[in-house]
N, C-alpha and C positions, 0 to 999 in steps of 0.2 A: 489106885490112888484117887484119891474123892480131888475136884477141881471147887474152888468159889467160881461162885456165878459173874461176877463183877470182874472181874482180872482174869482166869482162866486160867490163873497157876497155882500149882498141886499142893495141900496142905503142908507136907514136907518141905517145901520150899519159903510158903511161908512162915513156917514156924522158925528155920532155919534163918531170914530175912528178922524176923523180930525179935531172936534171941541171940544174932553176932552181938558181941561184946565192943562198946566205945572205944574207940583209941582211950586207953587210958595213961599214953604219954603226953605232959606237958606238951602248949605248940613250940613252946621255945627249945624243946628238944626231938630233932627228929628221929625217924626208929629205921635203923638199917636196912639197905633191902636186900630182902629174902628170896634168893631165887626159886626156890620151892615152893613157897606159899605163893607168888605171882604167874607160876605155871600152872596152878592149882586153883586158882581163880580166873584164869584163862581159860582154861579148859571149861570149868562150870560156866563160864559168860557163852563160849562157843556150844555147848552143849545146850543149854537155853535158847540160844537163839536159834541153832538146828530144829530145837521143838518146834517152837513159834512158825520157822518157814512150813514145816511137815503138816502144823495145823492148819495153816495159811492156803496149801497146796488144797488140803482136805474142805476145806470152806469157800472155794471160788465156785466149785458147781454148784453147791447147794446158794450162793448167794447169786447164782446166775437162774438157777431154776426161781429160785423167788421174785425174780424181774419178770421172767416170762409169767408169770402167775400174777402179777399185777396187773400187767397189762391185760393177761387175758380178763381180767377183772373190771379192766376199764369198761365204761360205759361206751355205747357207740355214738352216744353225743360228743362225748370228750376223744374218740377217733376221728369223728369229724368236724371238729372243732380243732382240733391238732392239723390238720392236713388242711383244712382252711385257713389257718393262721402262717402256716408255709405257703398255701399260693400268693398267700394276699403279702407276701413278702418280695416272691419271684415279680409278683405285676410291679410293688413300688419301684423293685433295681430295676427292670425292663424301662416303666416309666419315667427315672430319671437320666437311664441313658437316653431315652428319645429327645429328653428336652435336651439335655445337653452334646449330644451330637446336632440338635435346630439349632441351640447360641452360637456355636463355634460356627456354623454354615453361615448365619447371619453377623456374625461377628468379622469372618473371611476377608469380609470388602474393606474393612475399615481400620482392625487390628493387625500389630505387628504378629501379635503370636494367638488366634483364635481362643485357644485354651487358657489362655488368663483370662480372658470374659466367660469362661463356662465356669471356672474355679472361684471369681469373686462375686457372681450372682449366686441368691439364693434359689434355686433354682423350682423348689414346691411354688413358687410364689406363683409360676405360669401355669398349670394345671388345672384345670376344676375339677368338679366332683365327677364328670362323665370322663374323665383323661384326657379332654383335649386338650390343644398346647395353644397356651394366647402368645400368635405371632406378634402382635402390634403392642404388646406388654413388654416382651422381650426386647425389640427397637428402640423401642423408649427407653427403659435400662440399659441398651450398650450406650443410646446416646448419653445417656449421663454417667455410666462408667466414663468414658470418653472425657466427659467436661472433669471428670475427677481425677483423673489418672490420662493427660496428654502423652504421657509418652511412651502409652502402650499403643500407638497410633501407627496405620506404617509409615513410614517416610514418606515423603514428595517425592519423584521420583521428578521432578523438574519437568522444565517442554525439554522434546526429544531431539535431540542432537542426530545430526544423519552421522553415519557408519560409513567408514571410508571403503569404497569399491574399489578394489584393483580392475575390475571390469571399465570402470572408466577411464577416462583420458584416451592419450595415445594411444596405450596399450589397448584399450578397445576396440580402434577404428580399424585394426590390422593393418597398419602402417610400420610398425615395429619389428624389426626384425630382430631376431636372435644371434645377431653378432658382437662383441665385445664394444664395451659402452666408449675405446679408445677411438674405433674403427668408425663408431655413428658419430663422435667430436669431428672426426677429420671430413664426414661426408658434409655433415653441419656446414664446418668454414669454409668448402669447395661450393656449395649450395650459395652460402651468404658472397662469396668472392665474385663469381659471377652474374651475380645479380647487381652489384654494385659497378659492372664497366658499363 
């Protein structure tokens, strides 16, 4: 069966394709359905596309060898041109994680939540051309993140209130003893009774 180069389906079938005949009923009338003729065009659609997968199966090596033939093809500038354009990707993500693990460090003291000062700087901005990171760049932008956005600040934690000691009082001096708190009332009143004649 001879194939067209363009399409890749077999002249029989085109011919077949350009000489079905039009509905030639009215649309205002429809044409009953045909269980035989609908199985019969089933089959042909299934049958076609079985080809299609079988040629499909037939065509992935040959378009997989034509990959490896490219590239072997390639130049070794454009290999190393490719592999340099991937390092110089790994140094940017490295690079911006560095700075932005130093915001959040320096952001620590001042911010409620670090990572909203690494997420609303720009953060190429600290960098130069050699990679170093401008700490006193960074300062300065949390301070004015800061003056923009107050209430990403942490709280005040106030002056510090002292923490109640059970270690203190009576019970520290080991005066206390572990008798029922009825038993220490009654020694109480005996103590204050005699002291008062």
């Amino acid at each position: 069966m001879p194939e067209t180069e363009e399409t890749g389906a077999s002249a029989e079938e085109l011919q077949e394709t350009e000489t079905a005949p039009e509905a030639d009923v009215p649309e205002s009338e429809e044409e009953p359905f045909d269980r035989k003729r609908a199985e019969a065009a089933l089959r042909k659609k299934n049958s076609e596309a079985e080809n299609l997968r079988r040629r499909l199966k037939e065509l992935e090596p040959l378009a997989k060898k034509a990959r490896e033939l490219e590239d072997a093809q390639k130049s070794e500038t454009e290999r190393l041109n490719d592999q340099l354009a991937a390092a110089q990707e790994r140094a940017a993500k490295a690079t911006r994680a560095a700075v932005a693990a130093k915001v959040e460090a320096l952001a620590a003291k001042d911010f409620a939540d670090p990572e909203d000062a690494a997420g609303a700087l720009d953060l190429t901005e600290f960098v130069d051309e050699d990679g170093a990171i401008d700490t006193d760049g960074i300062r300065s932008a949390l301070a004015e993140l800061l003056k923009r956005k107050p209430h990403w600040a942490k709280p005040d934690e106030g002056p510090r209130s002292p923490r109640p000691d059970r270690a203190q009082g009576s019970s520290g001096n080991g005066q206390r003893t572990t008798s029922d708190p009825a038993d220490e009332f009654a020694e109480f009143m005996k103590r204050s009774l005699q002291r008062g004649r």
